[in-house]
MDAnalysis code that builds the backbone (N, CA, C; Angstrom):
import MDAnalysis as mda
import numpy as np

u = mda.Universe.empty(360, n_residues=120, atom_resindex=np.repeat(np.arange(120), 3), trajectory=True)
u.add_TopologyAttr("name", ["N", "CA", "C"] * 120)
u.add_TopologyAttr("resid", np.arange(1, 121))
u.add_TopologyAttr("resname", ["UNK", "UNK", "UNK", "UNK", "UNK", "UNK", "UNK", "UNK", "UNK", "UNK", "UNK", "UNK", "UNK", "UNK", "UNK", "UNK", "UNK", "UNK", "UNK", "UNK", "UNK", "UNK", "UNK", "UNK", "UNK", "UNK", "UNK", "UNK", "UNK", "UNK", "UNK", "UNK", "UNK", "UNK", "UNK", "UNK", "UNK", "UNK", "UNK", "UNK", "UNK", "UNK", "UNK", "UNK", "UNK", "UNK", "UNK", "UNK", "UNK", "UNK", "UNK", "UNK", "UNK", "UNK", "UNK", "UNK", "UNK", "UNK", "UNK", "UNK", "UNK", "UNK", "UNK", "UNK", "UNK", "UNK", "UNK", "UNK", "UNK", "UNK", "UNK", "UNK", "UNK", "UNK", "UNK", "UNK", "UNK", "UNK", "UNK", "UNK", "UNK", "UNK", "UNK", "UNK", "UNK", "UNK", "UNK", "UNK", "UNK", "UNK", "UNK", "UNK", "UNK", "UNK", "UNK", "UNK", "UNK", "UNK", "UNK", "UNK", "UNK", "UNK", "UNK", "UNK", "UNK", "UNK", "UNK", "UNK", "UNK", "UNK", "UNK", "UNK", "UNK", "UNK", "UNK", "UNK", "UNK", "UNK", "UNK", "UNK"])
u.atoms.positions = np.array([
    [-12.781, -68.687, -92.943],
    [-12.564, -67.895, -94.110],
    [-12.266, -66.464, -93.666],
    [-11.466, -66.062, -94.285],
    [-10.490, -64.706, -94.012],
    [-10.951, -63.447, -94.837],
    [-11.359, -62.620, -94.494],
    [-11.591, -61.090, -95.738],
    [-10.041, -61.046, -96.077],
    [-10.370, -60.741, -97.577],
    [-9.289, -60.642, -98.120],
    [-9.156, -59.294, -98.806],
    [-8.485, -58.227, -98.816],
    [-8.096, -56.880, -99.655],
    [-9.505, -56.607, -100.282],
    [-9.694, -55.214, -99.608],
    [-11.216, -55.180, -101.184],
    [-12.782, -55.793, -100.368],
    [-12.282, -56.892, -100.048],
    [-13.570, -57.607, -99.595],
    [-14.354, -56.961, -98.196],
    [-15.509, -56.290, -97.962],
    [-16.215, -55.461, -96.544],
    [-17.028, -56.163, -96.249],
    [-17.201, -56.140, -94.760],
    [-18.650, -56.862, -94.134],
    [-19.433, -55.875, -93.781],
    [-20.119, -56.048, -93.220],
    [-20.937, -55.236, -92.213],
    [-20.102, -54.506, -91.265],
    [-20.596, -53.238, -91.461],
    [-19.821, -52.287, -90.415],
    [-20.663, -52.039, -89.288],
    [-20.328, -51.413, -87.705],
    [-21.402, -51.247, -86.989],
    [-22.249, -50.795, -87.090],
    [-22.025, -49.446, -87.694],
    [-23.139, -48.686, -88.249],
    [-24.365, -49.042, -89.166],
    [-23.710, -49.949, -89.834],
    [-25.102, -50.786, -90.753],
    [-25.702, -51.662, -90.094],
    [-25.060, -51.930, -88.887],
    [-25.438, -52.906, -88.209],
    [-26.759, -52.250, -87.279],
    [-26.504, -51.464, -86.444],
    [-27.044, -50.184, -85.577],
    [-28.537, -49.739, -86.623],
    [-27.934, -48.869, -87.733],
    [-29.690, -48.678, -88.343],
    [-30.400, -49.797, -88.599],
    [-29.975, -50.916, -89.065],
    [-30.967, -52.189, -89.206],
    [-31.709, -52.718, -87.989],
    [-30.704, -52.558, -86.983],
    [-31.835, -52.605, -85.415],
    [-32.437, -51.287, -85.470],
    [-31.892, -50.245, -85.741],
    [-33.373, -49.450, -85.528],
    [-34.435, -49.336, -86.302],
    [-34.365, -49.767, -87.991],
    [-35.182, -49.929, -88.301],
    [-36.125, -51.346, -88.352],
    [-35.584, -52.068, -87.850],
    [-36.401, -53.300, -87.090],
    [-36.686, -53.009, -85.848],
    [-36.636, -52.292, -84.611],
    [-37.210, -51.905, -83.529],
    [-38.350, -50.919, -84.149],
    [-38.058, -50.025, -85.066],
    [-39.266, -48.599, -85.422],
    [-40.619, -50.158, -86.069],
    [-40.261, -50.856, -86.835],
    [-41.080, -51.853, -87.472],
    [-41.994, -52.553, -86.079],
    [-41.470, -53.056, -85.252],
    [-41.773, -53.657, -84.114],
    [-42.397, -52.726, -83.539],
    [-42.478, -51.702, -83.111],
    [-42.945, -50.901, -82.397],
    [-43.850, -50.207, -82.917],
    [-44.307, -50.264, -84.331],
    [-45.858, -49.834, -85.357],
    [-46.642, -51.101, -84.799],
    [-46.350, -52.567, -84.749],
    [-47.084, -53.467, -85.260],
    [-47.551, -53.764, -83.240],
    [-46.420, -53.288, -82.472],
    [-47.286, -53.016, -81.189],
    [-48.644, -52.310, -80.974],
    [-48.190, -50.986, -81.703],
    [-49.284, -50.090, -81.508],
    [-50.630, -50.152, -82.324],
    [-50.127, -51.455, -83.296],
    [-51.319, -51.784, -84.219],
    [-52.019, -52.838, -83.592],
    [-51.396, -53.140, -82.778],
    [-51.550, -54.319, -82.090],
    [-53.117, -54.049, -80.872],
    [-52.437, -52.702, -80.076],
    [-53.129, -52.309, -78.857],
    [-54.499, -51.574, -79.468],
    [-54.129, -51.052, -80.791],
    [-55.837, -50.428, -81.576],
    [-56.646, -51.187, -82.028],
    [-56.349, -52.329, -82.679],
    [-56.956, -53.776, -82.872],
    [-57.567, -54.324, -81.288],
    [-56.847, -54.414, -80.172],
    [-57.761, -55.037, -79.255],
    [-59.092, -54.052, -78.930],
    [-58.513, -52.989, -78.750],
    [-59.170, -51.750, -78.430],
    [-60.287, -51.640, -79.575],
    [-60.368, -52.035, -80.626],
    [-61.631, -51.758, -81.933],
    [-62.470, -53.086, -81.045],
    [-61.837, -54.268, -81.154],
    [-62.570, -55.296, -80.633],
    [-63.554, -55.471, -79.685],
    [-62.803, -54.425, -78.413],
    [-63.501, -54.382, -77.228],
    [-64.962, -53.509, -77.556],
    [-64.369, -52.294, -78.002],
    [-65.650, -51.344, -78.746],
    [-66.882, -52.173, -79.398],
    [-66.484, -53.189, -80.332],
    [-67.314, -54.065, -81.036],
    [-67.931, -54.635, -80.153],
    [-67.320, -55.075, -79.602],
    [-67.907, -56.347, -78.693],
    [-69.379, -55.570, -77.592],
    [-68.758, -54.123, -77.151],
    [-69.281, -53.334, -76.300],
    [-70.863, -52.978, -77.198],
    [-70.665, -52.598, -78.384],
    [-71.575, -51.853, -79.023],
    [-72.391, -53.264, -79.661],
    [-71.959, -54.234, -80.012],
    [-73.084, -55.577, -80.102],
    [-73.762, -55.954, -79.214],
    [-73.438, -56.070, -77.835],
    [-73.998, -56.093, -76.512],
    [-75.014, -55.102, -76.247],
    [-75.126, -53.737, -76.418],
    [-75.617, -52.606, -76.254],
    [-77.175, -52.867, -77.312],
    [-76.764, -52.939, -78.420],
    [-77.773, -52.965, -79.862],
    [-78.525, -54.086, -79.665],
    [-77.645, -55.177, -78.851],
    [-78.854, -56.599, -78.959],
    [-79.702, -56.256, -77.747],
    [-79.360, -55.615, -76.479],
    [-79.990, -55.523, -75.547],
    [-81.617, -54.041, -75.921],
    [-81.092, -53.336, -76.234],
    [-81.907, -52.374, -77.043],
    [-82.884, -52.922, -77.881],
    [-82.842, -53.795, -79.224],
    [-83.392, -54.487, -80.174],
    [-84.046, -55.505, -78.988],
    [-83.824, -55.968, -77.987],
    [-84.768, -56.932, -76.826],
    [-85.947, -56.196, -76.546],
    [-85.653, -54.562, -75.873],
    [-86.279, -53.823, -75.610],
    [-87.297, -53.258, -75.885],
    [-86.804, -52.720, -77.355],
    [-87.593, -51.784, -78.805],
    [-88.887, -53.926, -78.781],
    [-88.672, -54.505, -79.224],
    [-89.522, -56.077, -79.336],
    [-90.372, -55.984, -78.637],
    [-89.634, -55.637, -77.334],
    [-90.894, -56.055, -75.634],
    [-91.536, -54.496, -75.937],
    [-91.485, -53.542, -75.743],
    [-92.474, -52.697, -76.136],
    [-93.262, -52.616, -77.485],
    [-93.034, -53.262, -78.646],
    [-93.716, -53.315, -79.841],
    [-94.929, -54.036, -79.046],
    [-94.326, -55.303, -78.344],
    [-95.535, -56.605, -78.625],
    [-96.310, -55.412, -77.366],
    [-96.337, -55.202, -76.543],
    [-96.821, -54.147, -75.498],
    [-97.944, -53.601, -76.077],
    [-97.514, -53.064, -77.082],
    [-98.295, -51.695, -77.985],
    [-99.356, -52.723, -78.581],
    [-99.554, -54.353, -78.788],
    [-100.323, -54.592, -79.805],
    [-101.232, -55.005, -78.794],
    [-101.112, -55.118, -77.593],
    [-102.146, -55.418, -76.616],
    [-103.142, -54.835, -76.511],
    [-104.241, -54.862, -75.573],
    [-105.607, -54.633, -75.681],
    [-105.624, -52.523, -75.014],
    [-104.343, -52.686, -74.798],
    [-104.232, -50.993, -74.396],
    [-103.796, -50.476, -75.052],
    [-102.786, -51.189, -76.245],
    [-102.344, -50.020, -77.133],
    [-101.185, -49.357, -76.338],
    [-100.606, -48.527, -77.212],
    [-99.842, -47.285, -77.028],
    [-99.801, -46.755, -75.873],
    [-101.033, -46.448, -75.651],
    [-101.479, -45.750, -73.864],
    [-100.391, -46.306, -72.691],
    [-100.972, -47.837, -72.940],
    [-99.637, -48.985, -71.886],
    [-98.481, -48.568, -71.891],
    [-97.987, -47.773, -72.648],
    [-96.592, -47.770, -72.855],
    [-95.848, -46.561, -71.900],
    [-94.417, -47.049, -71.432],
    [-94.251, -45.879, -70.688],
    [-92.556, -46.104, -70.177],
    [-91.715, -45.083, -70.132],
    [-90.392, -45.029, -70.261],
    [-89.842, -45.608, -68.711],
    [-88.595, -45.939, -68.833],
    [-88.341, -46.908, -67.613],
    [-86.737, -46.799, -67.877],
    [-86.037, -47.700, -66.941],
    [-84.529, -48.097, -66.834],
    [-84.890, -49.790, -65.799],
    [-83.789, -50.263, -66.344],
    [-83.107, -51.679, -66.242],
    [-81.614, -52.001, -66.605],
    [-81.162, -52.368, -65.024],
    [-80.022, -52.845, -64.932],
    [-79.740, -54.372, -66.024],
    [-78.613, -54.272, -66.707],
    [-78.573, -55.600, -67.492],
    [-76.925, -56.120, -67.060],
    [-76.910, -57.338, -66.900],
    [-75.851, -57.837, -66.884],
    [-74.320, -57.601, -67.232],
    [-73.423, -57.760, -67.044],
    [-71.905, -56.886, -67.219],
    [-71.731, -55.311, -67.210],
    [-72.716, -54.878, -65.656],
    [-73.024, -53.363, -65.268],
    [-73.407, -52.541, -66.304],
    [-74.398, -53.167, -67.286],
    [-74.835, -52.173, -68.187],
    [-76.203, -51.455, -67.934],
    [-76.260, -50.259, -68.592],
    [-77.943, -49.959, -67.600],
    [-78.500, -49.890, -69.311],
    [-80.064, -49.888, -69.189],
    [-80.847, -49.643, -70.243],
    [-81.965, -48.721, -69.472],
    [-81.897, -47.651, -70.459],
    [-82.871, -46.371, -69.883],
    [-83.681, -46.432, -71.818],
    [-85.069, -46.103, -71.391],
    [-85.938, -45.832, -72.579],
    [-86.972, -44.834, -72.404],
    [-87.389, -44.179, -73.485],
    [-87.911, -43.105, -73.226],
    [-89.417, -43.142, -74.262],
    [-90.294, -42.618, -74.185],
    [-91.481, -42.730, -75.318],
    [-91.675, -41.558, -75.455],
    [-91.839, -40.578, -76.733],
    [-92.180, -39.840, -77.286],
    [-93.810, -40.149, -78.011],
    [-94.988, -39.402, -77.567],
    [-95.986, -39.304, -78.433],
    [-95.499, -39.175, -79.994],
    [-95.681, -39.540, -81.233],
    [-96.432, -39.347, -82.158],
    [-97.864, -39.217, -83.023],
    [-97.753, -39.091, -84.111],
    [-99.200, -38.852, -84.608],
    [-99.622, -40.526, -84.812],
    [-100.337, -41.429, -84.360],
    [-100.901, -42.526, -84.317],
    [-99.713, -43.701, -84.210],
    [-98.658, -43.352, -83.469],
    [-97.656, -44.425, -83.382],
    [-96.592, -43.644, -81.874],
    [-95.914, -44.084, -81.132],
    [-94.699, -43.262, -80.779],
    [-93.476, -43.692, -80.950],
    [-92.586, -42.917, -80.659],
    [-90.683, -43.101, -80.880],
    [-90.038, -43.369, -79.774],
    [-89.386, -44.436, -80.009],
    [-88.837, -45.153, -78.822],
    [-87.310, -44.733, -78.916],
    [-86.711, -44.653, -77.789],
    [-85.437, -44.166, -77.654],
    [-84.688, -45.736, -76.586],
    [-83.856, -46.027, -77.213],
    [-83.277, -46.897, -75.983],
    [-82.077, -46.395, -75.989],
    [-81.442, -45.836, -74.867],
    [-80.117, -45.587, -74.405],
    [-79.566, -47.085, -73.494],
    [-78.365, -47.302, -73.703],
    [-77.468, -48.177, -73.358],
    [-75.887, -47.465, -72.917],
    [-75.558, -47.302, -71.846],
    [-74.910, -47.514, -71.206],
    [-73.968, -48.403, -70.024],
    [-73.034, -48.039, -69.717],
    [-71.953, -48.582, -68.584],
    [-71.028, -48.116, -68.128],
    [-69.741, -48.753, -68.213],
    [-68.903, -48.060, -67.334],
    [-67.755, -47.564, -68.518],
    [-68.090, -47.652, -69.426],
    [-67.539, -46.490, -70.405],
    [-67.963, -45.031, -70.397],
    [-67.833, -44.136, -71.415],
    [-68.597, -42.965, -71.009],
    [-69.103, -42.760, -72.177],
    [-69.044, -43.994, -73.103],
    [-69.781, -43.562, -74.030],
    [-71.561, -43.872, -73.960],
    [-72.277, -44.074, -74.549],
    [-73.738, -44.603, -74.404],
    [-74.025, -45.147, -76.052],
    [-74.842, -45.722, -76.390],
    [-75.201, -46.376, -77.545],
    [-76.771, -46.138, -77.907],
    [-77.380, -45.465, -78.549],
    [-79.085, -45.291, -78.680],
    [-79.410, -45.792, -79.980],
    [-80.596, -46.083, -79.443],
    [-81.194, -47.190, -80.714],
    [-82.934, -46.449, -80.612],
    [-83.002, -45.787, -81.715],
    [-84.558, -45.336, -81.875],
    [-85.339, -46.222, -83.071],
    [-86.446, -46.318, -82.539],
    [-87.539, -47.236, -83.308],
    [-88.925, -46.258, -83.452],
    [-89.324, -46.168, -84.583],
    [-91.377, -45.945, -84.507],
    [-92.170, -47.182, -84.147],
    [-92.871, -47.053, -83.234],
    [-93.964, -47.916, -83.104],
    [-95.033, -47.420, -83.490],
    [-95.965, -48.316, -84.310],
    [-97.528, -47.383, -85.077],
    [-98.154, -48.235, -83.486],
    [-99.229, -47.214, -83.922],
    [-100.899, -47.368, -82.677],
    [-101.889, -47.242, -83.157],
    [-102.180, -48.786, -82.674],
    [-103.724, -49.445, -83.588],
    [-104.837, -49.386, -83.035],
])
């Protein structure tokens, strides 16, 4: 079939912005692409961090209900699995203290998880 008088196709130029605006399209849904893995990894990083902490903040509660109490208690660090470290700290309070768990690795961020423990 033949264009006939009158009748236009596609010129290059219409041709040309439609690839660029299908390359600009392609090239958002990349970069949406690389912030999505990147939220994931964060997630994944900061669930790891909070469950290991929440292990921690547990093992010093049950600590505190022992026959020493509070006194027993006392700040430390532990290496945890996929090079993460766990550092904790005890603050006196008035008949309880405040637990600090820091979580770190080889990010540079850190993750802290504070708890009250009462003292019976």
């Amino acid at each position: 079939m033949s264009l006939r008088y009158g009748e236009r196709g596609l010129s290059l130029i219409e041709i040309l912005v439609a690839l660029i605006i299908l390359s600009v399209g392609l090239l958002g849904l990349a970069g949406a692409s690389v912030t999505v893995t990147r939220l994931l990894g964060d997630g994944r990083w900061s669930t790891t961090a909070m469950g290991s902490a929440t292990s921690r903040i547990e093992l010093l509660r049950s600590a505190a209900r022992d026959s020493a109490g509070c006194a027993s208690l006392a700040g430390g660090s532990s290496a945890l699995p996929g090079g993460l470290l766990e550092r904790w700290t005890i603050s006196p309070g008035v008949h309880s203290v405040v637990v600090d768990v820091i979580v770190s690795g080889r990010r540079t961020r850190a993750d802290t998880l504070s708890a009250v423990i009462p003292c019976f």
